[in-house]
Every structure is written in structure tokens, then in C-alpha cells.
N, C-alpha and C positions, 0 to 999 in steps of 0.2 A: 275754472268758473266761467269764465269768459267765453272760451271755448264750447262748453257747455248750453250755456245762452245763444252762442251763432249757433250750435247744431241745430238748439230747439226752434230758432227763427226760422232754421233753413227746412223743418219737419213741417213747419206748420204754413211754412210759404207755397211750401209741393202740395199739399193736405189741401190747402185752399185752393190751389190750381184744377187740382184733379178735381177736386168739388165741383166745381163751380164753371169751367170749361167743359172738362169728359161728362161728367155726370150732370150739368145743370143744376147742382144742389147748391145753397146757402149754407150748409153746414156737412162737417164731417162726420156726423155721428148716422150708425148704423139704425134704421127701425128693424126693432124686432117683430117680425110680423107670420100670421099663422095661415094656415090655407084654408080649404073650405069648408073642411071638416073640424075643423078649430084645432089643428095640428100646430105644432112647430113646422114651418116649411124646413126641407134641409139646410140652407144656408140660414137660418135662424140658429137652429141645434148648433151648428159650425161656429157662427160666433159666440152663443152663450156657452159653449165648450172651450173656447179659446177666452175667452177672458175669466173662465174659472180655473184655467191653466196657471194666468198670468198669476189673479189672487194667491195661486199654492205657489210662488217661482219658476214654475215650467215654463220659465218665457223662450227655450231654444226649444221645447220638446213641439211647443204652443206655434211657434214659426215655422219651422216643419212641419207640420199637421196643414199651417195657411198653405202655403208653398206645395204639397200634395195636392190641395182638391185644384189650386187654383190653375198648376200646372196640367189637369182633366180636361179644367173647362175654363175658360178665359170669361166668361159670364162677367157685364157690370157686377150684378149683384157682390159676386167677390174682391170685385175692386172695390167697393166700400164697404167691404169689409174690413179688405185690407187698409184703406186708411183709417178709420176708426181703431183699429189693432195698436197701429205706428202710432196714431196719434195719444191714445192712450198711455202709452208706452212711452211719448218724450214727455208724459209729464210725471211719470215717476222720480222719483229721487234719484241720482247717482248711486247713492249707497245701499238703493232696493236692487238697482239694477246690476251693479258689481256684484252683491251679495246670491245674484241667481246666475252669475257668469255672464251679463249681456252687459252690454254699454248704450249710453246717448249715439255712439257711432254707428254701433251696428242697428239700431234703429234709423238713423238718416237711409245706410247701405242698405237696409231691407226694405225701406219704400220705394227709395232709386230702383232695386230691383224688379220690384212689382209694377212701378212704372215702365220699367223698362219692356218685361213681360206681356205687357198693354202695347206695347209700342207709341207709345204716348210722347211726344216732341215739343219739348217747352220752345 
């Protein structure tokens, strides 16, 4: 439980960083936003694909899927993606997240990664 709680401070401590330093945003959440033609842009499709993942428990299939495009293209846009992802992700239950094979850990270690991926330097 405890454990648990320091992982989700330490998700949402990064989440805010990267917000708010890298990106200049106030908040971690993702807009979903269309192009000119009133499309999904692709990194739209990406995240509303990735969090219909999460909803069915594809949350490793869902992480791999980030981790492909984002290794393409290092693009902000998919860095907020990627936190909006992680951060969604530490506020599941433990017993959603056991239940699909991932843990509160491997969400800390998938944002660390992604930050890392940035080369981003707290």
C-alpha cells in the first residue's frame, strides 16, 4: 500500500515535470485534436487507440504500440501522450492492473523510459 502510494507520487511528480518544464503545460492530459479536414490527426487515433486498449486490459500490448511510434518519431506531441497514458495508468487499481499483467512499477519504469527516450534531465 505504501509502496504503492510513493510510486503514484513519484508518477505524478515526473508527469508534472515533464508538463510543465518540457512541454510548458499545466496539466498532463492529452487534447484530442483533429486537422483541417475535421480528421483525427494521427497522434489523436494513437492515443484514442491506446486508451481503448487500456479499457479491454491490453495495457502491455497498449505500451508497445506507444513505444513503436514514439521510437519513429520523438515528436512532443507523443510525449504527451505518453504521459497522459502513464498517468492514467497510476490511477488504476492495483488489482486492474495485476489483473492485465502490469503493475504501479512498470508504470513508474515506462515513464522513466520515455523520459529517458526524450533525453529529458530532471
Amino acid at each position: 500500500m505504501f509502496q504503492n502510494d510513493y510510486i503514484l507520487r513519484q508518477v505524478e511528480m515526473l508527469s508534472q515535470f515533464i508538463a510543465s518544464v518540457v512541454l510548458k503545460k499545466n496539466t498532463v492530459t492529452y487534447p484530442v485534436s483533429l486537422d483541417e479536414n475535421g480528421r483525427y490527426t494521427d497522434a489523436a487515433q494513437l492515443y484514442l487507440t491506446l486508451i481503448d486498449m487500456i479499457k479491454k486490459g491490453q495495457i502491455n500490448e497498449a505500451e508497445d504500440k506507444l513505444f513503436d511510434r514514439i521510437e519513429l518519431d520523438l515528436d512532443t506531441e507523443y510525449l504527451e501522450i505518453s504521459i497522459d497514458f502513464y498517468s492514467q495508468l497510476s490511477q488504476m487499481s492495483e488489482e486492474f492492473l495485476e489483473a492485465h499483467d502490469f503493475s504501479k512499477e512498470e508504470v513508474l519504469e515506462g515513464l522513466t523510459k520515455v523520459k529517458e527516450l526524450y533525453g529529458i534531465d530532471m
